[in-house]
N, CA, C and O atoms as a printed pandas DataFrame, in Angstrom:
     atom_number atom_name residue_name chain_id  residue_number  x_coord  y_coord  z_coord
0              1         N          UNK        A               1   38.902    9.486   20.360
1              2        CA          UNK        A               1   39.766   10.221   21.256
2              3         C          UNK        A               1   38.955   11.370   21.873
3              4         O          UNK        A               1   39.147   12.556   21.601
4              5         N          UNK        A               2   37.709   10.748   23.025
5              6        CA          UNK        A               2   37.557   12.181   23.607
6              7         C          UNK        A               2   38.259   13.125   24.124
7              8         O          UNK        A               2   39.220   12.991   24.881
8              9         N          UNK        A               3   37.673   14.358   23.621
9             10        CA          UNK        A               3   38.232   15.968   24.476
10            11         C          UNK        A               3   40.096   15.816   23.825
11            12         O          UNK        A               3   41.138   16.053   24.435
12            13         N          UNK        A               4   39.869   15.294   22.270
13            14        CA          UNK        A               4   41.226   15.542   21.866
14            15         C          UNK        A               4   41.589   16.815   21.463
15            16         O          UNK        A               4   42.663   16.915   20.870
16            17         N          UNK        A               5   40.974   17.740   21.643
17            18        CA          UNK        A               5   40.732   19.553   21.345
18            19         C          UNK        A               5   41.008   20.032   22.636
19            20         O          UNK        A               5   41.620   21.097   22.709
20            21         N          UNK        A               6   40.697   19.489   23.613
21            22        CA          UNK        A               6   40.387   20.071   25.399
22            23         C          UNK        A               6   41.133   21.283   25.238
23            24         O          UNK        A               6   40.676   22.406   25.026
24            25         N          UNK        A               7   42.515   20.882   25.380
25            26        CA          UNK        A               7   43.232   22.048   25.735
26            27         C          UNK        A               7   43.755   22.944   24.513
27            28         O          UNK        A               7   44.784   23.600   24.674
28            29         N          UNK        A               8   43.144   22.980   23.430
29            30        CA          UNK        A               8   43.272   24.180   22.417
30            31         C          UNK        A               8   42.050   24.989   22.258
31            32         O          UNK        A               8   40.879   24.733   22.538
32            33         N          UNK        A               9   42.617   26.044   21.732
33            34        CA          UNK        A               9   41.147   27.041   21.690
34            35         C          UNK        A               9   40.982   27.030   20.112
35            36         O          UNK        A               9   41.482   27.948   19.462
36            37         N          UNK        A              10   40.249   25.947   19.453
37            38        CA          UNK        A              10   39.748   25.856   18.054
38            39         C          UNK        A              10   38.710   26.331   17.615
39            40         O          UNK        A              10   37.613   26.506   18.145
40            41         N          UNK        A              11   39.192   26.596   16.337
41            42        CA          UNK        A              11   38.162   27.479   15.836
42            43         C          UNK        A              11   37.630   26.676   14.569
43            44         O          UNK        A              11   38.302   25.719   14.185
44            45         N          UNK        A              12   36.545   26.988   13.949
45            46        CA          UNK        A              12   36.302   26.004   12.830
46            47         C          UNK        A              12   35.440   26.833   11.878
47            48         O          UNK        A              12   34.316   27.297   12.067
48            49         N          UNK        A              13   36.249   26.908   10.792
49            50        CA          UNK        A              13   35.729   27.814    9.586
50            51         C          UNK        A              13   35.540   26.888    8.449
51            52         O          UNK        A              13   36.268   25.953    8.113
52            53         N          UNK        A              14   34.212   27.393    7.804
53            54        CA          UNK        A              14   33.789   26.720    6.946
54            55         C          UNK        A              14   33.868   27.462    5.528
55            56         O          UNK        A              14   33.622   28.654    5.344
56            57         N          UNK        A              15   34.296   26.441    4.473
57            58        CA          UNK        A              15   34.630   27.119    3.283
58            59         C          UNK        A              15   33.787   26.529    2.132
59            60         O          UNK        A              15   33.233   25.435    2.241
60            61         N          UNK        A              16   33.699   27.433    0.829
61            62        CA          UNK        A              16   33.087   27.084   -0.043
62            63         C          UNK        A              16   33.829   25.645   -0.813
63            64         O          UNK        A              16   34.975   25.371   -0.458
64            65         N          UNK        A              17   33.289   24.944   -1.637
65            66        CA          UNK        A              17   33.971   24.290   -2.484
66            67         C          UNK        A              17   35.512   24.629   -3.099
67            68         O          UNK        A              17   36.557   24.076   -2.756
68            69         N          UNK        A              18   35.287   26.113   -4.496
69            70        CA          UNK        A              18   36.088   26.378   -4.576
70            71         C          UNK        A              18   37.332   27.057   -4.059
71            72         O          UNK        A              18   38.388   27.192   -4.677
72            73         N          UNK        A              19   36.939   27.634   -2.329
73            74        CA          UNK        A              19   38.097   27.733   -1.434
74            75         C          UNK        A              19   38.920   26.460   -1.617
75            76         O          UNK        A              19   40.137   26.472   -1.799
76            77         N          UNK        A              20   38.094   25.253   -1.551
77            78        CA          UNK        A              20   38.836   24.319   -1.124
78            79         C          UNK        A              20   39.692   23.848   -2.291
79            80         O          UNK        A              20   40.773   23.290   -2.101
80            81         N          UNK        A              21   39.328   24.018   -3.176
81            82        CA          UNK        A              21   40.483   23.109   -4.870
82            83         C          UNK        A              21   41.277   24.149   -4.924
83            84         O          UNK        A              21   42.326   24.154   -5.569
84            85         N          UNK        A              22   40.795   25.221   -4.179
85            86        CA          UNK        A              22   42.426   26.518   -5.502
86            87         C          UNK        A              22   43.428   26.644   -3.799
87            88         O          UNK        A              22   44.626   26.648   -4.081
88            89         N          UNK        A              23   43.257   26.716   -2.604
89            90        CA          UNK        A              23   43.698   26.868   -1.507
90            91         C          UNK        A              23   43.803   25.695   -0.144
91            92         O          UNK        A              23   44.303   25.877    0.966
92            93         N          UNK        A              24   43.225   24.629   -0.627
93            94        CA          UNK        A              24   43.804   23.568    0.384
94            95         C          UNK        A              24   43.789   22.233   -0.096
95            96         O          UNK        A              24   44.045   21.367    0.740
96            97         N          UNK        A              25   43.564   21.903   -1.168
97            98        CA          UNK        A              25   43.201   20.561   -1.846
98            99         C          UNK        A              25   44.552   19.548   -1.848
99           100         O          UNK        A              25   44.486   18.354   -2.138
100          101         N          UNK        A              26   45.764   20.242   -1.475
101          102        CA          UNK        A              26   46.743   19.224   -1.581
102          103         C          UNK        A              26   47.081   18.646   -0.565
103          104         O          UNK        A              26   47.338   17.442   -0.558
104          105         N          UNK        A              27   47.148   19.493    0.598
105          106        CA          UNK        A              27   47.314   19.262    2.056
106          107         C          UNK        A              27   48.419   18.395    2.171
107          108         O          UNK        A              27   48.164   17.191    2.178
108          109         N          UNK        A              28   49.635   18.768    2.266
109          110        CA          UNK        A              28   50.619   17.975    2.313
110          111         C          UNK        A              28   51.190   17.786    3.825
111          112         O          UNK        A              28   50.764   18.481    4.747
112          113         N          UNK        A              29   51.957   17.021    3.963
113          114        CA          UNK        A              29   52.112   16.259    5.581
114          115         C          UNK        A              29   53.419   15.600    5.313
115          116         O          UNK        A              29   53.966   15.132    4.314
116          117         N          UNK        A              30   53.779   15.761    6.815
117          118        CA          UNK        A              30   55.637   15.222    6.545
118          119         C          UNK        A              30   55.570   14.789    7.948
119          120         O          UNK        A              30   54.948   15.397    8.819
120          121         N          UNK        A              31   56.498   13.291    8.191
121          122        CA          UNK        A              31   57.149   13.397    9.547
122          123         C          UNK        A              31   57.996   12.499    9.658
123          124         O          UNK        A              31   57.904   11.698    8.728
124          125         N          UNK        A              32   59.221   12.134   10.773
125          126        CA          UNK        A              32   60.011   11.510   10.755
126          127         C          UNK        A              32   59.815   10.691   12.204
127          128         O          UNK        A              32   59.617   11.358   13.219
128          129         N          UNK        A              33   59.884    9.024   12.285
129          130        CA          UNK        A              33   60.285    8.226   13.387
130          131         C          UNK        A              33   61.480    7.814   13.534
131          132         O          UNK        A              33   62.073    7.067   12.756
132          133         N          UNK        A              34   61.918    8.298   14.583
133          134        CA          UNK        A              34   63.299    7.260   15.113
134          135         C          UNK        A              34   62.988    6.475   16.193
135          136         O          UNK        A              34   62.328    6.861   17.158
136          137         N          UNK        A              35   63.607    5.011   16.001
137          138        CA          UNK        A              35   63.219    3.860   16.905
138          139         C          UNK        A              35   64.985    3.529   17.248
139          140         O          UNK        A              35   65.802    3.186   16.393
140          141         N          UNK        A              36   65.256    3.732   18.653
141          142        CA          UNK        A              36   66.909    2.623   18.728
142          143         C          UNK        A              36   66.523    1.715   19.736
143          144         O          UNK        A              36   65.716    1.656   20.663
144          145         N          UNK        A              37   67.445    0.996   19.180
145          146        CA          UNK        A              37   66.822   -0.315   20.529
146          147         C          UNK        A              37   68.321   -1.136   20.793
147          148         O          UNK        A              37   69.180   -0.679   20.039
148          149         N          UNK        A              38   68.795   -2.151   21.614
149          150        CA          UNK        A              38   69.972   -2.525   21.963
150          151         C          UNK        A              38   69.619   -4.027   21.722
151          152         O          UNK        A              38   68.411   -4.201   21.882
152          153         N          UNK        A              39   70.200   -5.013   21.434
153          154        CA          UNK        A              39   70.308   -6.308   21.245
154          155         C          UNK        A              39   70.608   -7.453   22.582
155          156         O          UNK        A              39   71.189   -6.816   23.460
156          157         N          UNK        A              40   70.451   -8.587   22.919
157          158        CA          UNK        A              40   71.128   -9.156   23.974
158          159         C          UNK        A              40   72.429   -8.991   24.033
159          160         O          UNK        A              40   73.081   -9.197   25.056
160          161         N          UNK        A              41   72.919   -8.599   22.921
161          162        CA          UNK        A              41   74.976   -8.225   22.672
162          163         C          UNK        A              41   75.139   -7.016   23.315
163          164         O          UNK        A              41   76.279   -7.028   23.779
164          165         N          UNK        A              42   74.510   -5.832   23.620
165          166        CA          UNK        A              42   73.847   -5.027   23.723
166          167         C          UNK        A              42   74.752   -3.720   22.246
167          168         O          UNK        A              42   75.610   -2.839   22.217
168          169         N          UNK        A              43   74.015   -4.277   21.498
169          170        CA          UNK        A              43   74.434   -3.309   20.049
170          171         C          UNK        A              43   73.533   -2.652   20.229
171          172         O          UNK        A              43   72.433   -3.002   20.656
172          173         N          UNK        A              44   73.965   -1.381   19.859
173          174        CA          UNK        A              44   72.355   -0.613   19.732
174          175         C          UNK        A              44   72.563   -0.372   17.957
175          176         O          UNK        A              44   73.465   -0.393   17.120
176          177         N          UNK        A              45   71.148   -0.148   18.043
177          178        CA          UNK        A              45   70.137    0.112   16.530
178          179         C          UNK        A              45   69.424    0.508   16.405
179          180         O          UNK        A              45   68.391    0.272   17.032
180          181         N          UNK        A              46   69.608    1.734   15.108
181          182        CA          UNK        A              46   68.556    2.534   15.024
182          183         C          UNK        A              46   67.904    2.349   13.631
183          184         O          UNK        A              46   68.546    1.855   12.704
184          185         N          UNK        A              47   66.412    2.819   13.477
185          186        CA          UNK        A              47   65.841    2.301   12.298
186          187         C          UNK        A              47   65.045    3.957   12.029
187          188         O          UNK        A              47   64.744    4.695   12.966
188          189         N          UNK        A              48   64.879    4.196   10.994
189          190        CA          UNK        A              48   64.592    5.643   10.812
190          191         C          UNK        A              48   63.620    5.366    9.345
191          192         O          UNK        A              48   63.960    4.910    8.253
192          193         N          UNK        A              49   62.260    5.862    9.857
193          194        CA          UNK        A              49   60.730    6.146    8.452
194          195         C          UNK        A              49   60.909    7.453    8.921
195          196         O          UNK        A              49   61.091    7.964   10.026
196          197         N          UNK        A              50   60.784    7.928    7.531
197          198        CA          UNK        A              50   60.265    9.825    6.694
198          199         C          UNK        A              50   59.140    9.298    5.979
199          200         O          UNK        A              50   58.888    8.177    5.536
200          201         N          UNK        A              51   58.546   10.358    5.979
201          202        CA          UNK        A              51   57.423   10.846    5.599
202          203         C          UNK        A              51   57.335   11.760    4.810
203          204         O          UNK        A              51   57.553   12.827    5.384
204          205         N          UNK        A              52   57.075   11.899    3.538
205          206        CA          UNK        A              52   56.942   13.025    2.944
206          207         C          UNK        A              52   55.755   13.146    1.981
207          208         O          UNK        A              52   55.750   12.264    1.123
208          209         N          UNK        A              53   54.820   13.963    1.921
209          210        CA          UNK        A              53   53.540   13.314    1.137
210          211         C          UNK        A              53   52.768   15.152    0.592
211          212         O          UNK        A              53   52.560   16.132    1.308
212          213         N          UNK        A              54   52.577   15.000   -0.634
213          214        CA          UNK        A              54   52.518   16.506   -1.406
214          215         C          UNK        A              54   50.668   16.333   -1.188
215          216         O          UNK        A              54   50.052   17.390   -1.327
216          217         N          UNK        A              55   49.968   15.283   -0.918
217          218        CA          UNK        A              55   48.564   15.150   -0.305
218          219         C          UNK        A              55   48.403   13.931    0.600
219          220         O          UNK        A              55   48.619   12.742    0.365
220          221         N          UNK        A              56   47.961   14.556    1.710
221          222        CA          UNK        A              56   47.991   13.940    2.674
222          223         C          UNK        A              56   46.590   12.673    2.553
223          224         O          UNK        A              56   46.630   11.487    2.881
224          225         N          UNK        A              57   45.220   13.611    1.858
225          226        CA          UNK        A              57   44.036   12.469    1.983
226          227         C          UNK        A              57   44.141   11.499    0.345
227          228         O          UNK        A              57   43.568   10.434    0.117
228          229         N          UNK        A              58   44.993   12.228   -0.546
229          230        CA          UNK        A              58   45.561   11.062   -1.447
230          231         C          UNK        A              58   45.839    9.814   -0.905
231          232         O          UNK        A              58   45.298    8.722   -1.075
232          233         N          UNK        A              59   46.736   10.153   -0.253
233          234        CA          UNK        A              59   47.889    8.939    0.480
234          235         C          UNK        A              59   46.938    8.442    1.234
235          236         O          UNK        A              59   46.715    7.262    0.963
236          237         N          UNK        A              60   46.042    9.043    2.396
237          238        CA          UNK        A              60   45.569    7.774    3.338
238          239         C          UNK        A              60   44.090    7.175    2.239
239          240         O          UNK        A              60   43.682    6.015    2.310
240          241         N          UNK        A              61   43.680    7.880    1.605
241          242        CA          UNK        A              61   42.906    7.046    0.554
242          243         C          UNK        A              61   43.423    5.643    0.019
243          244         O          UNK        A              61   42.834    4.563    0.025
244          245         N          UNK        A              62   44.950    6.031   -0.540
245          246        CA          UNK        A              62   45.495    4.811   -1.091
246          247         C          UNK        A              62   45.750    3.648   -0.268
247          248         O          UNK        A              62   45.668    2.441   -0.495
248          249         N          UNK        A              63   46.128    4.422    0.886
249          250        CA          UNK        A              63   46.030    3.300    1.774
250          251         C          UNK        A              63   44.793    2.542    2.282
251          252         O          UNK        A              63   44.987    1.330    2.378
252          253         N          UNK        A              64   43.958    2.833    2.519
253          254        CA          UNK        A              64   42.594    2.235    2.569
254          255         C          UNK        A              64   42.594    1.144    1.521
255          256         O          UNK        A              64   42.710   -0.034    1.858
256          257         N          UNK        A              65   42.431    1.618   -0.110
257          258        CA          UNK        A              65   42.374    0.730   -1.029
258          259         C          UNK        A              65   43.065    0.000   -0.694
259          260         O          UNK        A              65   42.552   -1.118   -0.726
260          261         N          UNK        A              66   44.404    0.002   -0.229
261          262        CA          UNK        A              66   44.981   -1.293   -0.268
262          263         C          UNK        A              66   44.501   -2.242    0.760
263          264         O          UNK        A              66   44.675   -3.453    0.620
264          265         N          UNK        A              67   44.031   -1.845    1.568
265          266        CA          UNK        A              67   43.799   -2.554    2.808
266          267         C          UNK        A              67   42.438   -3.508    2.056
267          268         O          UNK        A              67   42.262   -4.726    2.085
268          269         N          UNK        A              68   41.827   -2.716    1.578
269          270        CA          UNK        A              68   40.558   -3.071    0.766
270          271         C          UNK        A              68   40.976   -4.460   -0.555
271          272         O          UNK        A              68   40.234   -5.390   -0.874
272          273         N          UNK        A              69   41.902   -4.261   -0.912
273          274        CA          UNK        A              69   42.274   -5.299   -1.517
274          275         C          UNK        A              69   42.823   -6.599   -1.046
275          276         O          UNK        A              69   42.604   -7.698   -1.556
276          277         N          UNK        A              70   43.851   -6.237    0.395
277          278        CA          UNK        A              70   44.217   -7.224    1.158
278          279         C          UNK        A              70   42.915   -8.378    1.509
279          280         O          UNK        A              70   42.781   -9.596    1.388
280          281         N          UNK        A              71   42.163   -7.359    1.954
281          282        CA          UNK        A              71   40.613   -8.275    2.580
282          283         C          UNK        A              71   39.773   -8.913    1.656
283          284         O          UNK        A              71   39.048   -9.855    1.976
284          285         N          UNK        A              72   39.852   -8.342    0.269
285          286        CA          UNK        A              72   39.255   -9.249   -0.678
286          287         C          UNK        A              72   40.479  -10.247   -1.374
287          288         O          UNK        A              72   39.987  -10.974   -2.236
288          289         N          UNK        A              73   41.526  -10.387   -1.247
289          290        CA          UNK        A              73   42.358  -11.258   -0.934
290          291         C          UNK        A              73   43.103  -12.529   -0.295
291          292         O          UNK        A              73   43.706  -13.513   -0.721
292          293         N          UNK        A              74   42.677  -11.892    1.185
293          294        CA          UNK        A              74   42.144  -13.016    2.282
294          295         C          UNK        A              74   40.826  -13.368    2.271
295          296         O          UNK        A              74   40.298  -13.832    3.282
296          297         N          UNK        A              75   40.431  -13.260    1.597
297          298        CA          UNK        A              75   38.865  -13.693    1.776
298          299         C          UNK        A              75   38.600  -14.327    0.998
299          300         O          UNK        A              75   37.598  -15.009    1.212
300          301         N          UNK        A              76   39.333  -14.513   -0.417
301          302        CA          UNK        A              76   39.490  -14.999   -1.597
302          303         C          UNK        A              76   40.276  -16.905   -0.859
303          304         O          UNK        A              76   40.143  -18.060   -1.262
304          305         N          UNK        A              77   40.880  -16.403    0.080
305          306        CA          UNK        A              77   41.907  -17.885    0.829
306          307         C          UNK        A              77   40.665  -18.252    1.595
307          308         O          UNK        A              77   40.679  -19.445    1.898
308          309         N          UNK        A              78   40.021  -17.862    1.841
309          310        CA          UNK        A              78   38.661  -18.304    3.100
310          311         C          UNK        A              78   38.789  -17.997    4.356
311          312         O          UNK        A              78   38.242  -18.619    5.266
312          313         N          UNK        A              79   39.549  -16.975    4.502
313          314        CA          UNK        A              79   40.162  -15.842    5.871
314          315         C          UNK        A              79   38.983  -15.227    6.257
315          316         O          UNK        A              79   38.387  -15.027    5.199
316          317         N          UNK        A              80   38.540  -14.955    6.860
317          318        CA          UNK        A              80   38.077  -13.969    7.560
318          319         C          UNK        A              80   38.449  -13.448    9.146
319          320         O          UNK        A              80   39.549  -13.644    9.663
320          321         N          UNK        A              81   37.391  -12.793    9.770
321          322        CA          UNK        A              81   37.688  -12.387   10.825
322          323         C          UNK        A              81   38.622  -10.942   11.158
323          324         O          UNK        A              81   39.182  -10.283   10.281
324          325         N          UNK        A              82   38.642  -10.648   12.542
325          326        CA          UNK        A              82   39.626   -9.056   12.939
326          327         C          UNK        A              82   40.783   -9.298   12.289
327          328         O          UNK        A              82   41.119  -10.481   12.248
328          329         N          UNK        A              83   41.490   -8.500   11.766
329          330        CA          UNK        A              83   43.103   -8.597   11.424
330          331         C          UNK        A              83   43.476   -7.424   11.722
331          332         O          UNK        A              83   42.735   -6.448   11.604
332          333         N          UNK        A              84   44.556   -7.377   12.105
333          334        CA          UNK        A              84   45.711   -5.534   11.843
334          335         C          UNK        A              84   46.679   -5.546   11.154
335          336         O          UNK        A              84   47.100   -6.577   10.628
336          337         N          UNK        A              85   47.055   -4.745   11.065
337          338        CA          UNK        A              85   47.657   -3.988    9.936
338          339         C          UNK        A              85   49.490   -5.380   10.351
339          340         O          UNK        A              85   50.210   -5.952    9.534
340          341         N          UNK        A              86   49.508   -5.381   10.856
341          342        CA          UNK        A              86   50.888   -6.295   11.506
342          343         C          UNK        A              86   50.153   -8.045   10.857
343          344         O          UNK        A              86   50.880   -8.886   10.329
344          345         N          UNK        A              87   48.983   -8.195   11.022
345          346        CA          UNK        A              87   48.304   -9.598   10.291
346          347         C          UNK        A              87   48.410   -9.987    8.643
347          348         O          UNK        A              87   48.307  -11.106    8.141
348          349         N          UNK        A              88   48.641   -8.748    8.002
349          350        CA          UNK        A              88   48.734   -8.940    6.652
350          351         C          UNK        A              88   50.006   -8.590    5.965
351          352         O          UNK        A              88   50.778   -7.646    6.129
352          353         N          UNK        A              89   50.017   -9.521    5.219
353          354        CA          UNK        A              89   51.228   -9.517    4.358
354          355         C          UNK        A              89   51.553   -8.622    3.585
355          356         O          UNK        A              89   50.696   -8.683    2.705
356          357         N          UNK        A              90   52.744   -7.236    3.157
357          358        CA          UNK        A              90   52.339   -6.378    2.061
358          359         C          UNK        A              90   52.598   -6.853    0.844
359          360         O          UNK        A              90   52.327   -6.178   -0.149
360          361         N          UNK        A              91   53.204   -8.182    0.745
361          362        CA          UNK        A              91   52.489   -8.032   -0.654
362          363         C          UNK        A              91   51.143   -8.301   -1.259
363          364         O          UNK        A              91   50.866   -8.343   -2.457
364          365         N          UNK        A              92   50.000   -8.555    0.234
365          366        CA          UNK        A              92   48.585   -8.302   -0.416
366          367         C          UNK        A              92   48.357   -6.741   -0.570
367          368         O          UNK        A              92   47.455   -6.371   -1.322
368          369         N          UNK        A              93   49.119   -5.816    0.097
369          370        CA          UNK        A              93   48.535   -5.229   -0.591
370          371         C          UNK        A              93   48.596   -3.963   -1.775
371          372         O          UNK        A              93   48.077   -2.853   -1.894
372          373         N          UNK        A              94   49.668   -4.927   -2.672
373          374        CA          UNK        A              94   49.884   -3.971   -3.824
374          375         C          UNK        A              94   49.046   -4.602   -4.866
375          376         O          UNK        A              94   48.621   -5.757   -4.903
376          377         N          UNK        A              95   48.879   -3.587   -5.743
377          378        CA          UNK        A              95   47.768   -3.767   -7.063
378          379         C          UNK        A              95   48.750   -5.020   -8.350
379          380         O          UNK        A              95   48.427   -5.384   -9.481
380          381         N          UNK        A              96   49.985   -5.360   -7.494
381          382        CA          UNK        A              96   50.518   -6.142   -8.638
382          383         C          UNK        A              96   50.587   -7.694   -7.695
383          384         O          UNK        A              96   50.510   -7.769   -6.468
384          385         N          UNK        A              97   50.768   -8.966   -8.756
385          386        CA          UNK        A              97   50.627  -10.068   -7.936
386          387         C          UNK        A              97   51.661  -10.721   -7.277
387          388         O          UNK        A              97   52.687  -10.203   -7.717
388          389         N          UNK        A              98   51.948  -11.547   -6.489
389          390        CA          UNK        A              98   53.127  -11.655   -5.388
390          391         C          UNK        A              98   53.815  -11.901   -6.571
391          392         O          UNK        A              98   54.882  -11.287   -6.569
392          393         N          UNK        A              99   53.617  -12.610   -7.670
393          394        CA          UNK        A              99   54.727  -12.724   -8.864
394          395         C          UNK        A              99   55.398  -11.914   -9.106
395          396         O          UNK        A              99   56.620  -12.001   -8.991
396          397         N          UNK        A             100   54.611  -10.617   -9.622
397          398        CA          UNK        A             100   55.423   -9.389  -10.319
398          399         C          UNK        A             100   56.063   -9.162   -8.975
399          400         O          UNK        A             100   57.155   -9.726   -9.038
400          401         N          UNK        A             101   55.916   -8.618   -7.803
401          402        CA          UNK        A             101   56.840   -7.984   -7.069
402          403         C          UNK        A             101   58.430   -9.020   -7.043
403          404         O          UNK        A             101   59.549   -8.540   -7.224
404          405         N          UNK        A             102   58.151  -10.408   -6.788
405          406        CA          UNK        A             102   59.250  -11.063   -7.048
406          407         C          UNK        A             102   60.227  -10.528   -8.096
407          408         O          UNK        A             102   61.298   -9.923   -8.049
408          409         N          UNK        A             103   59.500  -10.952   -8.973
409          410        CA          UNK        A             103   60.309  -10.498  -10.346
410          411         C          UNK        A             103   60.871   -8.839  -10.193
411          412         O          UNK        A             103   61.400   -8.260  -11.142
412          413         N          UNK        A             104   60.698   -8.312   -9.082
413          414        CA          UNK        A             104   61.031   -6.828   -9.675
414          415         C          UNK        A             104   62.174   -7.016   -7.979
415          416         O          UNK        A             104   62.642   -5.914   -7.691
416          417         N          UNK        A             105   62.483   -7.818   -7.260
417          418        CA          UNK        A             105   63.773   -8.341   -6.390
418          419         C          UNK        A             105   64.720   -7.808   -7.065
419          420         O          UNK        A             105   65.890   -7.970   -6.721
């Protein structure tokens, strides 16, 4: 995303280690989507994700791993190639096997 700063006046301070574990290490992050949309009936519908997360680079870490598991997963089927995030199934990518999640229906 070039010149995604353009129009702010940023500043960038650099901190020691232990600035960072006793004063920013949790970095928590929140947000909410609303999507409505209308049907050929024309119903409308709305679908609503929150966000709430007490560390923000926890969470996108975990998410990586999973993605990381999906791909050694599909790759395990003889998949390869580009995929997105809409290409994979989630139950590749939890640490339990499509069994257990069944069982927990």
């Amino acid at each position: 995303m070039p010149k995604y700063f353009a129009d702010y006046d940023t500043i960038v301070h650099f901190i020691d280690e232990e600035e960072l574990k006793k004063n920013h290490s949790g970095m928590p992050h929140a947000g909410n989507v609303i999507h409505i949309g209308k049907t050929h009936e024309n119903n409308k519908h709305i679908i609503e994700y929150s966000l709430k997360l007490d560390s923000n680079p926890e969470f996108t870490s975990s998410i990586l791993v999973s993605y990381a598991r999906a791909v050694f997963r599909l790759s395990n089927l003889g998949e390869s190639g580009a995929k997105t995030v809409l290409d994979v199934a989630p139950s590749l990518l939890s640490a339990k096997s499509k069994e257990e999640l069944l069982k927990m229906i």
